[in-house]
C-alpha positions, -999 to +999 in steps of 0.1 A: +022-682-280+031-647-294-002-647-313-021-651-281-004-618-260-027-593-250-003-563-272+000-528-257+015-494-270+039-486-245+060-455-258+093-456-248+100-427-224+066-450-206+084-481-204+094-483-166+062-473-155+048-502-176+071-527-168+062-514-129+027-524-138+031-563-148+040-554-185+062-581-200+090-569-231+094-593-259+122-594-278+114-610-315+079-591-318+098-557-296+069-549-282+051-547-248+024-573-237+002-579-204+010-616-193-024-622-185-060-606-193-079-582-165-048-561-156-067-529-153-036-511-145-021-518-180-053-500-194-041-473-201-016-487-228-037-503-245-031-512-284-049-498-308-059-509-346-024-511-361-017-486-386-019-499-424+017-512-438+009-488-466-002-452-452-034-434-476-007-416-505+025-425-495+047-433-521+073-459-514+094-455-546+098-417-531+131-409-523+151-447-524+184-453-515+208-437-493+215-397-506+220-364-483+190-352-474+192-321-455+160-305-438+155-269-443+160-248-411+127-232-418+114-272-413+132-284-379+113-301-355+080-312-381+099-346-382+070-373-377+082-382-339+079-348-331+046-344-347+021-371-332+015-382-301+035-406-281+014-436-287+006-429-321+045-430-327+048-462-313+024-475-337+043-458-363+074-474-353+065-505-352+050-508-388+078-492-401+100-520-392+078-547-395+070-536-431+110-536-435+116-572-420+138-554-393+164-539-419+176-506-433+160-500-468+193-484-475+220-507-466+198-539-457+215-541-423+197-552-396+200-539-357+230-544-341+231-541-306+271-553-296+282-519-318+253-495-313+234-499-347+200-494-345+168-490-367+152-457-366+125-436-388+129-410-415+110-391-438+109-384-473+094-349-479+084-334-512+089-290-513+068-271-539+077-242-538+051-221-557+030-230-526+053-233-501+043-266-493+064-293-473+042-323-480+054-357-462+052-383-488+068-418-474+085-434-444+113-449-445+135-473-419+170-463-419+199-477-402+217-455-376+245-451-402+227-445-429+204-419-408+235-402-395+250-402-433+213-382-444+211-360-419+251-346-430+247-315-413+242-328-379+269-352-386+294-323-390+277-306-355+284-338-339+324-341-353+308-374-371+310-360-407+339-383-419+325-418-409+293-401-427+313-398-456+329-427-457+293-448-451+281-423-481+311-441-502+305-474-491+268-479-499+263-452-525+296-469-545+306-431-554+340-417-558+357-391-531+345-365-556+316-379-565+301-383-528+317-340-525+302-330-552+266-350-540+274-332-506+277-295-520+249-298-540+228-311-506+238-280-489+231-258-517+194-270-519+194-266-482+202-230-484+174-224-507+149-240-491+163-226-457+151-192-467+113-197-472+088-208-442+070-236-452+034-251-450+035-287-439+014-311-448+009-346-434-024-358-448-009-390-453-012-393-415-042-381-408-057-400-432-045-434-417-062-416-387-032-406-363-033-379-340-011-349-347+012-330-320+013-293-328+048-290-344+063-250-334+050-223-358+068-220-393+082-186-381+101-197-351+116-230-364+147-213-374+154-201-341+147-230-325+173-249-353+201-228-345+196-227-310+193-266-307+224-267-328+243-245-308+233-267-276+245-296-297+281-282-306+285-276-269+277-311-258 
């Protein structure tokens, strides 16, 4: 019975040494287990208390639906993955899509594994910017298309920008000029915030007691952005 598994937090990149170690996959909860108690070399996976379906502040009316939604250059790499640990991430993860009964909150696909559609995290970020402050204010589950479609710019890098488009169209309901003129405007705001260094703030993880990874300083994250972008173009 899935109720009785003795759970772990395997993070993904951890999986083979896991799996090495007696750790059994399974597939409707997608998570890692130990088959049977007193396997002291699954320790060190160990699950902890699972993080509350509703993080301390978050807003989940923040930022709905499927728009553009372009990350200053200023703000690459403070996405949540990058900024707590491994195992925290995992726990992350999994009430992300457990809170979204396994489907996008844009689209309301679920994971489709035949033609590469997956389920992945994103964040909605709120910028003041009388205090430069980049404050993370919900998490969302997002399709692979619909994460591809918000994240435009790296669609273009990637020569993916007109099936983002067209998935833009499609869910949205907007016209050819309407989904442009949504798309200039993105970029525009982008460029903006782009120009100022920002102060992030992610109380709304800390306070649900996850660990933080030290995201790069705010000085050197434009660097980083185009140099990661110009490794992507090449690839």
């Amino acid at each position: 019975m899935a109720e009785d598994r003795i759970w772990l937090d395997v993070p993904y990149r951890e999986k083979d040494p896991a799996k090495a170690a007696g750790a059994r996959w399974d597939p409707a909860a997608k998570r890692w287990y130990a088959p049977r108690p007193g396997m002291t070399e699954l320790e060190r996976w160990a699950a902890r208390p699972d993080v509350p379906q509703l993080l301390p502040g978050e807003d989940r009316g923040f930022g709905s639906g499927l728009f553009v939604d372009l990350v200053p250059s200023s703000c690459w790499f403070t996405n949540v993955r990058y900024c707590i640990t491994e195992r925290d991430w995992e726990r992350v993860r999994r009430m992300l899509l457990g809170r979204a009964q396994q489907r996008c909150e844009a689209c309301e696909r679920g994971e489709d594994r035949e033609i590469r559609r997956w389920l992945e995290a994103h964040e909605r970020w709120s910028f003041d910017s009388a205090t430069r402050t980049q404050k993370l204010m919900r998490l969302i589950c997002l399709c692979s298309d619909c994460h591809r479609t918000t994240h435009y710019g790296l669609a273009q890098v990637k020569g993916q920008e007109a099936s983002a488009f067209e998935h833009l169209c499609a869910v949205t309901g907007m016209s050819v000029p309407q989904a442009r003129e949504h798309v200039s405007a993105a970029f525009e705001v982008w460029a903006q915030r782009s120009r100022m260094d920002w102060y992030l703030d992610l109380t709304m993880l800390t306070n649900a007691g996850i660990t933080l990874a030290k995201p790069p300083k705010a000085g050197s994250r434009a660097g980083i952005a185009e140099s990661e972008l110009r490794a992507r173009a090449r690839r």
